[in-house]
N, C-alpha and C positions, 0 to 999 in steps of 0.2 A: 504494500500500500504506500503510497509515494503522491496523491491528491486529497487535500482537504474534502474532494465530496465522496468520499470512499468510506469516507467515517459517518458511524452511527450515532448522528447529533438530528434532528429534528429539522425539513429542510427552510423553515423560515430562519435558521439558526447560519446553515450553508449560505443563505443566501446574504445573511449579513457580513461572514466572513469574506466575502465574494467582491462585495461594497467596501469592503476596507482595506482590500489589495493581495487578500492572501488565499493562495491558491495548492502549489507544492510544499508538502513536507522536509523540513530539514530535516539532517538525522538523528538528532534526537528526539524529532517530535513522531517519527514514524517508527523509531521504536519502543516510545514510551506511551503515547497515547492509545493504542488497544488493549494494554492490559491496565491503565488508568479508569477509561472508559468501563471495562470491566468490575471494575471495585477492590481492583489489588491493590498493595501496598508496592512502590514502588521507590528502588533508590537510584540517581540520573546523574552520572556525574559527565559532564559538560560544562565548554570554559563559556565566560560572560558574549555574547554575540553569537550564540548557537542555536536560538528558540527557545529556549527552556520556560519563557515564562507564558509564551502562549501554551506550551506543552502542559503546565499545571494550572491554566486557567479557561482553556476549553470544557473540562473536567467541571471543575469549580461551577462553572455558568451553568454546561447543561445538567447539573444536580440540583441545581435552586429550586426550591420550590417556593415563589415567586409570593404566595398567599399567605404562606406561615413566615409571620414577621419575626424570625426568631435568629440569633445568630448562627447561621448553619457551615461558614468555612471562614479558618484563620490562614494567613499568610504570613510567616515571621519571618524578616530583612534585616541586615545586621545595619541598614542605615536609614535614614528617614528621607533622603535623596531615593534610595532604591524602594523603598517601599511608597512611595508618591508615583513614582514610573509604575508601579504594577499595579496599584489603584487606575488611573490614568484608562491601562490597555485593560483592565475586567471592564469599566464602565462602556468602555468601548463594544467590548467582545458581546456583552449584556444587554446593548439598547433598543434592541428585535422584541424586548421582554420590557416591559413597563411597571414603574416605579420600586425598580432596585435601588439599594441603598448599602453601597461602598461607603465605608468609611475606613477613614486612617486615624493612626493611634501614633503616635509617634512625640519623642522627647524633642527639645529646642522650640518649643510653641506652646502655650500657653495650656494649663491642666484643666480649668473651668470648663471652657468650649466646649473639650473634647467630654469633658462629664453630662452636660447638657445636651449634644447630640447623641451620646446613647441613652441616655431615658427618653429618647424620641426612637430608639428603636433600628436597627439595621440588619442586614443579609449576610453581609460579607466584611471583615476586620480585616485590615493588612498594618502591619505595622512592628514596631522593636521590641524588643524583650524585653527589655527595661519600664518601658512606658505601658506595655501589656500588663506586667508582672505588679505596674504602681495601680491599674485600674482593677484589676483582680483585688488586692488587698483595699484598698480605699474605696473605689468605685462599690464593690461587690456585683462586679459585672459580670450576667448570665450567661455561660459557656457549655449550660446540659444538652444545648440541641445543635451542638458543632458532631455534621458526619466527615467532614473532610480539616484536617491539617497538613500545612505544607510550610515546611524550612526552607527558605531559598537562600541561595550562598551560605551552607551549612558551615563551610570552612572560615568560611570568613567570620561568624558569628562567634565560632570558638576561638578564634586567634584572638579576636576582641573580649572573651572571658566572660561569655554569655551559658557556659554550658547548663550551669545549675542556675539560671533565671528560666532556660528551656525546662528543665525537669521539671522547673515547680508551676510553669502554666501548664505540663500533662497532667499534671496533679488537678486541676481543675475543668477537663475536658473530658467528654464520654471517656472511657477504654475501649469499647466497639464503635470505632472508626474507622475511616482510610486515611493514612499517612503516608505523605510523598516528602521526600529530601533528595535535594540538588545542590550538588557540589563540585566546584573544578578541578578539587583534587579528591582522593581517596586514600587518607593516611589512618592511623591505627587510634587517633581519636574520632574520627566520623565514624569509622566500623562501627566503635563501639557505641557512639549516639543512635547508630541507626540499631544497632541490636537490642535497645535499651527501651527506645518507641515505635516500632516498624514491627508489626505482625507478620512472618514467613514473606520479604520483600522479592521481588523479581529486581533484580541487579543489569541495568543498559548504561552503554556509554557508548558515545558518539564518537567520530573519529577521531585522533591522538588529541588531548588536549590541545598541544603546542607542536608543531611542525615546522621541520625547515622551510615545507613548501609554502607554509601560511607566515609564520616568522622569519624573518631575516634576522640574525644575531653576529652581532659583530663587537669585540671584544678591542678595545685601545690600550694598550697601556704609557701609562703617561705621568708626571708631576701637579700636583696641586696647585701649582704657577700655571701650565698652561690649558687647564680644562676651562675656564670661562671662554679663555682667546678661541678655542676648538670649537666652539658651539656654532658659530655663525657659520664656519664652515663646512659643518655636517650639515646642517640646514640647507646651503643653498648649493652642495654635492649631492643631494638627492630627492633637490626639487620640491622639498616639503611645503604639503601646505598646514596643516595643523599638526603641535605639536606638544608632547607632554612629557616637562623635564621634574626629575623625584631627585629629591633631599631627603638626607634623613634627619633635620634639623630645623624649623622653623625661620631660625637664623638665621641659617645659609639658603633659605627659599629668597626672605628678605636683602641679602647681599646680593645673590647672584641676579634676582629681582631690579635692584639699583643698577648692578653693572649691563645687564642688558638693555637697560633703556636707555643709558648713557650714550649703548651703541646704535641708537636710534631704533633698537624691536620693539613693537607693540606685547606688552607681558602682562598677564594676569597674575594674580600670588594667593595661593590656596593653604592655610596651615590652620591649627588647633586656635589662633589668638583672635578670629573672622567671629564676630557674634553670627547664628546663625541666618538673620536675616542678611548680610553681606557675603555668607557663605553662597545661598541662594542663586543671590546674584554673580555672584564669579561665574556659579557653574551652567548658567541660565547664558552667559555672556562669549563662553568660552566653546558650550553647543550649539549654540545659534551661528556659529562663525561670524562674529563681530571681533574679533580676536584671537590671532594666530596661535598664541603660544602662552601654557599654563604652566606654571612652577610650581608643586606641590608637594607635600610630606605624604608617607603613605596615612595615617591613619586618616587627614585632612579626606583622603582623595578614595576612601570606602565608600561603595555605592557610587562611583563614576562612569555612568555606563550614556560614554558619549561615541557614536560613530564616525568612521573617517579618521581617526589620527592615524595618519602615516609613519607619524618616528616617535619611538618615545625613546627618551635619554636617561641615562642612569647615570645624575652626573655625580654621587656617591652612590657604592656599591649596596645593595642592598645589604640587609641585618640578615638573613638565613635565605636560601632557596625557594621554603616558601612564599617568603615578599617577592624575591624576584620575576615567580613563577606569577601571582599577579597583577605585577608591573610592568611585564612584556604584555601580557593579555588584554591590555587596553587596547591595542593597536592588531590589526589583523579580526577587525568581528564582520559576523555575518559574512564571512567566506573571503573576506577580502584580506590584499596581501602587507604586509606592513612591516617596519625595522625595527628592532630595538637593540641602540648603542649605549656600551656598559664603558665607563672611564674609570679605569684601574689602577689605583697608586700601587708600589709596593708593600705598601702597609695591609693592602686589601689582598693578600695571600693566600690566608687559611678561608676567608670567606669566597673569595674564587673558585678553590679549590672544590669545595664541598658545590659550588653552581654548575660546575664542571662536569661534576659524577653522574648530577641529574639529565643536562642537555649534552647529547652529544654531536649537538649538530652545528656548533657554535664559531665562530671564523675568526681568529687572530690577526688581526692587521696592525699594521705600523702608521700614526698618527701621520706620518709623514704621506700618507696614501693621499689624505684626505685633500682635495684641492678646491680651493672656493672659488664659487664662481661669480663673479663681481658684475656681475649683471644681471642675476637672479635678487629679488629680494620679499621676501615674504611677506605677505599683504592679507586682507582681507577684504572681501567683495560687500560685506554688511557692515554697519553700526547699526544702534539700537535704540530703539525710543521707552520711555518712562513714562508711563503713564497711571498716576495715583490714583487708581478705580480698579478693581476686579470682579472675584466671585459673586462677594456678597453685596458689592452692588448690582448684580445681575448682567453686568458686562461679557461677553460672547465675543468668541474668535470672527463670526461672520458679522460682530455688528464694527468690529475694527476694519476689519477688511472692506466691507461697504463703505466706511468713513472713508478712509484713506483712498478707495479708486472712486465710488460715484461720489465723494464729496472732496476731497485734496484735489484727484485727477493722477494718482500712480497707475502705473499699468500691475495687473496683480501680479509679473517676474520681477516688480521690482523689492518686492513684498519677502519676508523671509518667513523664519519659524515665529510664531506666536506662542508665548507661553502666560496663562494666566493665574495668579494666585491671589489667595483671598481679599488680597486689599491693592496689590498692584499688580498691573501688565509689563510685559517688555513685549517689543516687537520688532526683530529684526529687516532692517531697510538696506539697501545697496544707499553705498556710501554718496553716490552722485544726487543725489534725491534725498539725501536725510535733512537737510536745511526745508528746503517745502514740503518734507512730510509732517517735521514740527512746528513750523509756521504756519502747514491747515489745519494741523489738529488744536492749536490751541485756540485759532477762529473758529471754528466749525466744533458739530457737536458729535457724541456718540451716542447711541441712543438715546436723544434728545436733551442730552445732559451738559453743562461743559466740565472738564476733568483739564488737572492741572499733567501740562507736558514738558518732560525736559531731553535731552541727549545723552545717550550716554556712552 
C-alpha cells in the first residue's frame, strides 16, 4: 500500500486528505499506519521530516468520536514549538468532521487560559509533560476516556528528563488503550519506555535514519581562531540558502551572532535567555524565510522542525553522538538532500571519536578545500510584517490575504507563509513590496478593523 486512498479511513475523510495535498505514503506512514489503523500498539522510529506525524494523526482523527465530548487522544512533545505544529496539522487532518476541539497544553504561556478552556471541554490534548503533568495534579483534568496515547520524539523527551513526568501521566490514563511512540533513535532507554507503556508493540522503521545519500557530512578540522572566518565561506561554496549554525553555549551563539553581522549576514540568535514570546518569533522569522541564517544552542533549538535548511554547521562539536545525531537531522527532511559541516578543534578528540563509530559515512576535508565564492551572497526573498491582532480577535489567514491583494494591491506570489497566534500575526512579504504592504495595511482594514503594523 503506497496511496492515501488504499486506507480504510471513511471516504469524506480521503477526500479531505486529497484537498490538502497529500496523496502517497512515505515510509513510515505505509508501514505504520495499517496496523495503527488496526488498534495495535505500535513503536516508529523515524528521523524528524519523515511523516510520522500524519502517521499518528490519521489514527487519532479517524477514532474521534466527534459526539462524546470527552478527552479521547493525548499527544506528548518534548517542546511546545512541536507540539503547536501537531495541533496545527490534527485541526487540519479533522475539518471534514465539525466542531473538534484541539487543544494545547503546553509551559511558556500562561496556566489560567489553558484551565479555563478545559472546563469548556475538548477531543484531542497535545502538549508537554511538564505542563500535562501540572494540569493532572492542579487542574484534576479528566483523562478516563483517553483510547489512544502517543509520545512523539520519545528520545528527545528523555534527553530532556521527562521520563518519570511520562510515567506518572500513564498513571492517570485508561490501561486499555493504544499507544504509539516515535523516535529517531532506538537506544536502551526508549526500549525500555516502550516496554514499560506499549502492550505487545509491532516495531517499523523507515529507511536508515541518516544516510550518506540524504546527509552530506563533512568533517574540518581546524583552530578556534579560524572557525568564525570559515563560515562565510562554506556558505557561499555551497550555494546555501538557509542555514542552521549550533553552539553549545549561549555565549558563543551571542559572539558568533555579533561577528556575523559585523560581516554584513542577516542572523537570527536562538538560546535559553529569549522569553518565550521572542522565542516565537525567531522561529516564526527564520521559517518563513525572512532570514537566512539561525544560530542556536541545542536545547534552544528542540522542536525545530523547519524545512529547507540546506547546511547546518556545527560550529562546536556536539556534547555526545546523540546531539549530533539530531543536529545533522534538521537538514535533509522530507526526502530532501542536505550538509552538515562539523569544525573540529583538537580539543574535540574523544568527542569525534565516539561520532565516528556511529556515522561511517562521514568525509574528512582540509579547510583549505573550502573556497568562497565572492559573488554568491546569501539573501533572503521575504521580510515580515507584525501585525498586533490574531486568534482571538478572530483574524484569519484568508482575511490577511484578501487585505493585502484586493485591498494593498500585492499579487498573492508576493505573499509568503502566514503564521497566526493568539494575539499576533506575522506575514511573510518579498522584500520589494514590504514598504506598500505596510503602508496598506496600516491604511486599510482587516476585517473591518484597523490593527497596529510594523516590519520586521
Amino acid at each position: 500500500m503506497s496511496n492515501l486512498k488504499d486506507l480504510e479511513i471513511p471516504s469524506e475523510f480521503k477526500k479531505n486528505l486529497e484537498t490538502l495535498g497529500f496523496s502517497n505514503l512515505t515510509s513510515i506512514q505505509e508501514k505504520s499506519l495499517p496496523s495503527i489503523l488496526d488498534g495495535k500498539d505500535v513503536v516508529g522510529q523515524a528521523k524528524t521530516g519523515s511523516g510520522k506525524t500524519l502517521a499518528f494523526s490519521i489514527p487519532i482523527v479517524n477514532a474521534l468520536n466527534v459526539k462524546k465530548f470527552r478527552i479521547q487522544s493525548i499527544v506528548l512533545a518534548p517542546t511546545r514549538e512541536l507540539a503547536n505544529q501537531i495541533a496545527v496539522e490534527i485541526r487540519k487532518l479533522s475539518r471534514h468532521i465539525h466542531n473538534v476541539k484541539v487543544l494545547t497544553l503546553c509551559g511558556g504561556v500562561p496556566f489560567k487560559p489553558q484551565v479555563a478552556s478545559l472546563n469548556h471541554g475538548a477531543h484531542i490534548v497535545v502538549g508537554t509533560p511538564g505542563r500535562i503533568l501540572q494540569h493532572i495534579h492542579e487542574t484534576k483534568v479528566d483523562f478516563s476516556n483517553v483510547n489512544m496515547l502517543v509520545l512523539d520524539e520519545a528520545d528527545k523527551m528523555l534527553d530532556m528528563g521527562f521520563y518519570e513526568d511520562i510515567l506518572k501521566i500513564i498513571e492517570n490514563v485508561p490501561q486499555y488503550r493504544q499507544s504509539l511512540l516515535f523516535s529517531a533513535t532506538y537506544e536502551d532507554n526508549i526500549k525500555k519506555l516502550s516496554n514499560e507503556i506499549l502492550n505487545k508493540p509491532i516495531f517499523v522503521q523507515s529507511e536508515a535514519v541518516h544516510t550518506s545519500e540524504v546527509i552530506n557530512q563533512k568533517f574540518y578540522s581546524v583552530t578556534e581562531e579560524v572557525k568564525t572566518a570559515l563560515i562565510p565561506s562554506l556558505i557561499s561554496s555551497n550555494k546555501s540558502k538557509s542555514v542552521l549554525i549550533f553552539c553549545n553555549t549561549k555565549i558563543k551563539c551571542d559572539e558568533l551572532t555579533d561577528d556575523l553581522l559585523d560581516l554584513g549576514l542577516d542572523v537570527l540568535t536562538l538560546h535559553s535567555d529569549l522569553d518565550q514570546r521572542d522565542r516565537d518569533e525567531t522561529i516564526i522569522l527564520f521559517s518563513n524565510k525572512s532570514y537566512p541564517i539561525l544560530i542556536a544552542t541545542d536545547v534552544a533549538s528542540r522542536g525545530l522542525h523547519i524545512d529547507d535548511i540546506d547546511l547546518v554547521i556545527n560550529y562546536d562539536v556536539a556534547r555526545n553522538e546523540m546531539v549530533h545525531t539530531h543536529r545533522i537531522g534538521r537538514t535533509a527532511r522530507a526526502g530532501k538532500n542536505g550538509l552538515a559541516v562539523t569544525l573540529a578543534t583538537n580539543i574535540d578528540d574523544n568527542r569525534m571519536d565516539l561520532i565516528k563509530e556511529k556515522f561511517d559515512d562521514v568525509e574528512f576535508e582540509d579547510m583549505t578545500t573550502v573556497v568562497d565564492d565572492m559573488n554568491y551572497k546569501i539573501d533572503s526573498d521575504f521580510r515580515s510584517i507584525f501585525i498586533l491582532g490574531g486568534k482571538k480577535q478572530k483574524v484569519r489567514a484568508g482575511d490577511i490575504l484578501g487585505a493585502l491583494t484586493a485591498g494593498v494591491g500585492l499579487d498573492k506570489n508576493d505573499i509568503g507563509k502566514i503564521n497566526i497566534l493568539d494575539f499576533v500575526s506575522y506575514v511573510a512579504v518579498k522584500k520589494e513590496v514590504i514598504k506598500k504592504a505596510v503602508k496598506g495595511l496600516e491604511r486599510g482594514k482587516i476585517k473591518g478593523k484597523y490593527f497596529k503594523v510594523f516590519e520586521k
